[in-house]
N, C-alpha and C positions, 0 to 999 in steps of 0.2 A: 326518549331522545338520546342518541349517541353522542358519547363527549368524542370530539376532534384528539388524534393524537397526537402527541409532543412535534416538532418541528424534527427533530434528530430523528426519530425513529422515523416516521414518515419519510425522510430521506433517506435513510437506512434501507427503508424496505422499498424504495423507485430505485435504487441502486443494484440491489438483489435481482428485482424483476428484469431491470433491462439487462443485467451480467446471464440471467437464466435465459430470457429471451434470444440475446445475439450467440451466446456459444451454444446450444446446439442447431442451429439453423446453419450456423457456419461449418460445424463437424459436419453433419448430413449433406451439404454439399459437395465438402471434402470426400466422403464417404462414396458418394456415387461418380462422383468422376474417375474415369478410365484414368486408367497409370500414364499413359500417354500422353495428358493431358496435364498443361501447367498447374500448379500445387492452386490453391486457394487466395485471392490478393490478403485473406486472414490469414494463412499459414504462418505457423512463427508470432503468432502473436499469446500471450497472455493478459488473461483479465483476472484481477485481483478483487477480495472482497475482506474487509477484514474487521469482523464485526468487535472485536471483544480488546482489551489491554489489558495488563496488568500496571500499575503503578507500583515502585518499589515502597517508596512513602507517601505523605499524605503533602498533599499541596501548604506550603505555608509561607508565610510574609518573607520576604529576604530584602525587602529593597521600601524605604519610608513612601514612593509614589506606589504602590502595590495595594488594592483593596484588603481590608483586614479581614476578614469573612472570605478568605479564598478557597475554595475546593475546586476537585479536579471534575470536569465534566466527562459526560459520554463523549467516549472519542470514536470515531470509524472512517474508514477510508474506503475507497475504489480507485482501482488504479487500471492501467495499459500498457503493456512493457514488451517491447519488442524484441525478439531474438534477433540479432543481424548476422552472428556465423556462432561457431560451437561456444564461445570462451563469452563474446560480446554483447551487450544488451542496450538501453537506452527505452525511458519510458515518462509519465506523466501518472501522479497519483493527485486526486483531491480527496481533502479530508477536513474534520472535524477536530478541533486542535484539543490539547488536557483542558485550554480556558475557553473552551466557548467559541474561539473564532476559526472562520472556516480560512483552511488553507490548501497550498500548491505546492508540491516537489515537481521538479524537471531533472533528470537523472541520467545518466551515463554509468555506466559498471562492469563488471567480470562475473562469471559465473561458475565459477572452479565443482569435479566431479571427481574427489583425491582416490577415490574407493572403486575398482574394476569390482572388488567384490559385493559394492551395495553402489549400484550403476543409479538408484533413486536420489541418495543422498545427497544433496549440493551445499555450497558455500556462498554468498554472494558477497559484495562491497557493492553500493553506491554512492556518489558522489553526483553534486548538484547544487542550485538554485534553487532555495526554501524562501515562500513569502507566505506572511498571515500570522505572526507571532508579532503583533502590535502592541503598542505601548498600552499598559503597562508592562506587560509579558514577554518583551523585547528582549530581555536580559535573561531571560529561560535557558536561552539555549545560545552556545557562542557563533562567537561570529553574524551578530544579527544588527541590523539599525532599528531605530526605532519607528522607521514606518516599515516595518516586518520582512525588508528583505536580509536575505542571509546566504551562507553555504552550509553546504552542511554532507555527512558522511553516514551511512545507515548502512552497518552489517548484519547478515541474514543468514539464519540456518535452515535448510527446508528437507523435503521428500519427495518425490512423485509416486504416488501410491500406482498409476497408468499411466501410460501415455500420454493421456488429456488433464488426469486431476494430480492433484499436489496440493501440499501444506510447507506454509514455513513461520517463521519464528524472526520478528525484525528486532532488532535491538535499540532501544530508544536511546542514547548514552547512559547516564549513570539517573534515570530518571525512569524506563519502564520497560516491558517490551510488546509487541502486538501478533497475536494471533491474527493467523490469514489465511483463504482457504484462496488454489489459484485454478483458473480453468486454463490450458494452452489448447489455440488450436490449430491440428497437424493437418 
């Protein structure tokens, strides 16, 4: 008899599937369309997948309503993040928080390319509307209420290894950062 796996990972991997499913269906259509012809209504989009973190330290009590037994869980995200012109962007990530509960960014940002000689290399800022950092965990990260809405700011270092794939590096504030692999499609 096969054991059932964890809830996270099973989400993990329905997130994987449909990021592998919808970008190349969406490149190969991009791919056979005559130059003539308007771009893709996916054109300009990026799908994000970001399986792995690192935590700087270990999760621990800071606030007397905080479970005493706290560690950090599996975190992962999928996201969708729109080009709007060279510089601009704007997206939606769900994900799986350090504690367990699943959450939403809604974001706005800049995408800066300081380097003509490493044309891959980018810079990001976003900014946005963070909910899912509930009580107790409300006080994690600032600017948060206790029923988990927030603001919040996430700077990003990345690459485009092609056209379509890239990696980048989010910065979690002084608390972790997240590995991410992105598909864009042209």
């Amino acid at each position: 008899m096969m054991k059932s796996l964890p809830s996270s990972v099973s989400h993990t991997l329905a997130a994987l599937a449909v990021l592998c499913t919808l970008a190349p269906a969406a490149h190969a259509q991009a791919a056979d369309a005559p130059a003539s012809e308007k771009p893709s209504a996916l054109s300009g989009w990026m799908f994000g997948y970001a399986p792995f973190d690192w935590h700087f330290s270990d999760a621990k009590k800071e606030n007397d309503w905080e479970p005493d037994q706290q560690k950090h869980a599996y975190v992962w995200l999928v996201q969708a993040e729109k080009e709007l012109d060279e510089r601009h962007i704007a997206g939606f990530a769900y994900f799986k928080n350090s504690f367990g509960q699943p959450s939403q960014y809604a974001y706005y940002g800049w995408r800066f390319r300081p380097f003509d000689s490493m044309p891959g290399l980018f810079f990001k800022l976003t900014g946005g509307v963070i909910h899912g950092y509930k009580f107790p965990y409300n006080k994690k990260i600032p600017f948060n209420n206790k029923h988990g809405w927030g603001l919040t700011a996430i700077p990003a270092v990345g690459y485009d290894f092609n056209k379509n794939w890239g990696g980048q590096i989010n910065v979690l504030g002084n608390a972790g950062v997240m590995f991410q692999l992105n598909y864009t499609v042209r």
